[in-house]
Every structure is written in structure tokens, then in C-alpha cells.
C-alpha atoms as an extended CHARMM CRD file, in Angstrom:
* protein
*
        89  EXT
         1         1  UNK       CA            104.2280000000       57.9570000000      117.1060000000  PROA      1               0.0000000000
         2         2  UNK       CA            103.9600000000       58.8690000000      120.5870000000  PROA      2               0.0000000000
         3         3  UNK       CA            106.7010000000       60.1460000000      121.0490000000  PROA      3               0.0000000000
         4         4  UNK       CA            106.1370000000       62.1410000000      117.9720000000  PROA      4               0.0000000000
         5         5  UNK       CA            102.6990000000       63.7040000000      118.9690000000  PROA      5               0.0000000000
         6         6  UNK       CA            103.5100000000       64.0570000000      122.6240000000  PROA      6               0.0000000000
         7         7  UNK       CA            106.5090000000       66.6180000000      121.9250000000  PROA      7               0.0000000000
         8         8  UNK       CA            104.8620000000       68.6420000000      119.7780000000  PROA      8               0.0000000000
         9         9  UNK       CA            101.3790000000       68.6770000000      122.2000000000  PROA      9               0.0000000000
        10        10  UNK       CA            103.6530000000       69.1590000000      125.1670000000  PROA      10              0.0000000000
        11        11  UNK       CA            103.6610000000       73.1740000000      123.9500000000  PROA      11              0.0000000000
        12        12  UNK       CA            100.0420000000       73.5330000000      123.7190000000  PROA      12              0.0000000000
        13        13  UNK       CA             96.8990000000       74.4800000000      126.3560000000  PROA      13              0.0000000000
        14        14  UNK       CA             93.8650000000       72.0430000000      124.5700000000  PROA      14              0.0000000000
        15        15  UNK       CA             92.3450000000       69.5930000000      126.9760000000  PROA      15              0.0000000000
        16        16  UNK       CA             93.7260000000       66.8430000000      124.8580000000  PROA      16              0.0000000000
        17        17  UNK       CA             96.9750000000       67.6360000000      124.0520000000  PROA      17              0.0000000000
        18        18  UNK       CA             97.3570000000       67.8690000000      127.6740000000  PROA      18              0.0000000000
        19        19  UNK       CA             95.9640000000       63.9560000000      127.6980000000  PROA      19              0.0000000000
        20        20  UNK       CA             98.1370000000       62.3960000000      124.9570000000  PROA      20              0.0000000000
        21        21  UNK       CA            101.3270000000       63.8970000000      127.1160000000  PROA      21              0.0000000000
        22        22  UNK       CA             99.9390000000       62.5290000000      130.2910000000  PROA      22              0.0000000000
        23        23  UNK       CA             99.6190000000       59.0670000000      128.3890000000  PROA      23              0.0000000000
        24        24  UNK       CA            103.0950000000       59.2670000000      127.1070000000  PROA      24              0.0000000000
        25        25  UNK       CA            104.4710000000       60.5070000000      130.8340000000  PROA      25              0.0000000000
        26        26  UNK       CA            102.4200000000       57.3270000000      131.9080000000  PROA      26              0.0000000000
        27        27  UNK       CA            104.1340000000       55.1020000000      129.0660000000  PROA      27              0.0000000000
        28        28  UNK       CA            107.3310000000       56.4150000000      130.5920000000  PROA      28              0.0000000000
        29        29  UNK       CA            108.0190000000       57.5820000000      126.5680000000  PROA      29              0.0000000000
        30        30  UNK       CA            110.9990000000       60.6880000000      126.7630000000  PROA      30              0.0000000000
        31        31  UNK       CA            109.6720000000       63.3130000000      124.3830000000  PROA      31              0.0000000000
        32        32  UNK       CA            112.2920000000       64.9430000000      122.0500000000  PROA      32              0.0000000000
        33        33  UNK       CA            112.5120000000       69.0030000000      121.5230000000  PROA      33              0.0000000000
        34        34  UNK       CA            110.2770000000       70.7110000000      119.3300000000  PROA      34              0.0000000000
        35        35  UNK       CA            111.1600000000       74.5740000000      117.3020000000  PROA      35              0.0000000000
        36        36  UNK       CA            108.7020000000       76.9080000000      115.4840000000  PROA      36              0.0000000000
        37        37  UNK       CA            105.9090000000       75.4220000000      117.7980000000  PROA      37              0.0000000000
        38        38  UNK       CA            102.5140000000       76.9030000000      115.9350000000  PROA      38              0.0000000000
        39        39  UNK       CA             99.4560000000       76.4310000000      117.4240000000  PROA      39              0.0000000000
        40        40  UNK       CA             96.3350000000       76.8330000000      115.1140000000  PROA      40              0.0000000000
        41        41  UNK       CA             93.0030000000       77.7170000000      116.9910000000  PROA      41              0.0000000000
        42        42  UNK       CA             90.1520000000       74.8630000000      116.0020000000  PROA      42              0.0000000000
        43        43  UNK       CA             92.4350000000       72.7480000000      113.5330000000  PROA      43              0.0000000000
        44        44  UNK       CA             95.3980000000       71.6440000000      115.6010000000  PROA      44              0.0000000000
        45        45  UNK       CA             99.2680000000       71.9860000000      116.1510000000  PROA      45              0.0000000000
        46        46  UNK       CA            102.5790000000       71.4780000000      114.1440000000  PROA      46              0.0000000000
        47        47  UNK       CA            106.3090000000       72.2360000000      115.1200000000  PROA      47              0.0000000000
        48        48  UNK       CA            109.5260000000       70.9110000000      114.0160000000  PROA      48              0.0000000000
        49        49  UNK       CA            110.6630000000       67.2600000000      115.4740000000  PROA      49              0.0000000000
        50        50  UNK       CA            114.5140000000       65.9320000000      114.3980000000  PROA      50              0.0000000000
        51        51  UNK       CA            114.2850000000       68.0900000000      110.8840000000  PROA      51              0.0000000000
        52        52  UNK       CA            110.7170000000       67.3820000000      110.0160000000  PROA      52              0.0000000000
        53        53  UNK       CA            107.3710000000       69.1310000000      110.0650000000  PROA      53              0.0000000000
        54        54  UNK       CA            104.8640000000       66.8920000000      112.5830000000  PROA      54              0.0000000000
        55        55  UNK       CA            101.1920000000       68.2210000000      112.2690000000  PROA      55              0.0000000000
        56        56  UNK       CA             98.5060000000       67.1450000000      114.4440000000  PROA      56              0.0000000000
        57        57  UNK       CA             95.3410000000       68.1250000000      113.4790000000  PROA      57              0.0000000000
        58        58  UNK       CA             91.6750000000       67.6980000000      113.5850000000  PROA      58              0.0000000000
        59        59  UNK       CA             89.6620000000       65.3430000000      111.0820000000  PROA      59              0.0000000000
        60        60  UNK       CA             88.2280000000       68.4750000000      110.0230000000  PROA      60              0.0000000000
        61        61  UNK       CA             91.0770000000       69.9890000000      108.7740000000  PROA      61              0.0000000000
        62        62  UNK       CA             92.2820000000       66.6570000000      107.1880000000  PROA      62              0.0000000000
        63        63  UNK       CA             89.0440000000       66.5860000000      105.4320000000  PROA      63              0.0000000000
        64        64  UNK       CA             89.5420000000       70.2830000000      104.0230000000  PROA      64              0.0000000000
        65        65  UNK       CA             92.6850000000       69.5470000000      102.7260000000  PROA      65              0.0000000000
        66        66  UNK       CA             92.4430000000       66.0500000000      100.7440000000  PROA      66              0.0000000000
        67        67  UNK       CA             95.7080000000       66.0770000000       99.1410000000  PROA      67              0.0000000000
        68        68  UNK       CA             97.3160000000       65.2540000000      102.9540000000  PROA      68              0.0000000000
        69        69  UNK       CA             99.1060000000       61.8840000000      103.6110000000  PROA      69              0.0000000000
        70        70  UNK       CA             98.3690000000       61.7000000000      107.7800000000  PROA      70              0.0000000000
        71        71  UNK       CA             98.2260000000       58.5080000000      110.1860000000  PROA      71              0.0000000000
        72        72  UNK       CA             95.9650000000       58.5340000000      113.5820000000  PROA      72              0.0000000000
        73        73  UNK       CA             96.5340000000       56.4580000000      116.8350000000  PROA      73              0.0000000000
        74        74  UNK       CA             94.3200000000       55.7140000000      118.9760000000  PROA      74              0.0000000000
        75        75  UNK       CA             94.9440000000       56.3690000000      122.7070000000  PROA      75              0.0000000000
        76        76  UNK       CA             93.6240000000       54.0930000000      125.3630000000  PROA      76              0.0000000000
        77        77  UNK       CA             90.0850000000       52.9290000000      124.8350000000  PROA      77              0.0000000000
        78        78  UNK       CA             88.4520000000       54.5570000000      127.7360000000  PROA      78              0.0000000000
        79        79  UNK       CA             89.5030000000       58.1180000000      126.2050000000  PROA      79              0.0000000000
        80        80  UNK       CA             88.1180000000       57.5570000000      122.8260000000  PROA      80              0.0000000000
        81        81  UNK       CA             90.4960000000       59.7090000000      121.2780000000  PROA      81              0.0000000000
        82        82  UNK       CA             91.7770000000       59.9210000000      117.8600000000  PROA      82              0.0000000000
        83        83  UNK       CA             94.7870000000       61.6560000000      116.8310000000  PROA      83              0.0000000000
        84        84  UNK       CA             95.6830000000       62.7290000000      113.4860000000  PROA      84              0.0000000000
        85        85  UNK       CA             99.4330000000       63.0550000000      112.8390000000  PROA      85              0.0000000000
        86        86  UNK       CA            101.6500000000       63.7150000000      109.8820000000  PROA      86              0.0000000000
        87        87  UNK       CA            105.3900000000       63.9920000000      109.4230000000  PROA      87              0.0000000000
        88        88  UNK       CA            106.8140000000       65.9580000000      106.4070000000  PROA      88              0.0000000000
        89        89  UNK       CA            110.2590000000       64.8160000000      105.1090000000  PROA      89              0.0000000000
């Protein structure tokens, strides 16, 4: 999942995207390419990852939209971050 979220975050500016990547460069984790990179202001990210649609978004978006089938990681405890990330067939 890492790898996953760290490829798509890789193309945006937020403070935390800019974490999980740093995490994954630390993890020594090789980050595949991402196309249609969309970046949506105050709910999160998506792009397409080896023919799927990966999503990363905020809880607050998950919570508007019910109906959504997402995992979260954790990264390291001293961050206290929770990432919200779902992968469309």
C-alpha cells in the first residue's frame, strides 16, 4: 500500500503527501508511474496506478460518500497520520 499511495502523492504539494513519499524514500519502496494525476483541493488525490483508479482522500470525504470501499495505513507512530486509500478495479 505504500507503494500505492506514495506514487500517486509523489505529484502533489500538501504537507503530507510530501511525508508519506519521504517515508516510502526512507523504506527504500520504488514508486511506480502514475497518469491523469487529479488533485482535489480539501478532499485529497487520485491518479491511475497499473490500470486502476487509487484515491487518497480525507476521512471527510470518505464520510460524505458512504457507499466507498477504502483501507487506511498508518504511517510511523510519531507522525500520527492516517491515510485513506482506495483502488478501483
Amino acid at each position: 500500500m505504500l507503494k500505492l499511495a506514495a506514487s500517486v502523492e509523489r505529484n502533489s504539494e500538501h504537507p503530507l503527501a510530501e511525508a508519506v513519499v519521504k517515508y516510502a524514500e526512507f523504506q527504500e519502496v520504488s514508486l511506480a508511474e502514475v497518469e491523469d494525476f487529479v488533485g482535489i483541493v480539501g478532499s485529497g488525490v487520485q491518479g491511475i496506478v497499473n490500470d486502476h483508479l487509487l484515491q487518497i482522500s480525507t476521512e471527510h470525504w470518505l464520510a460524505d460518500c458512504p457507499d466507498r470501499n477504502a483501507t487506511f495505513f498508518l504511517l510511523p507512530d510519531q507522525l500520527k497520520v492516517v491515510v485513506y486509500l482506495e483502488l478501483t478495479p
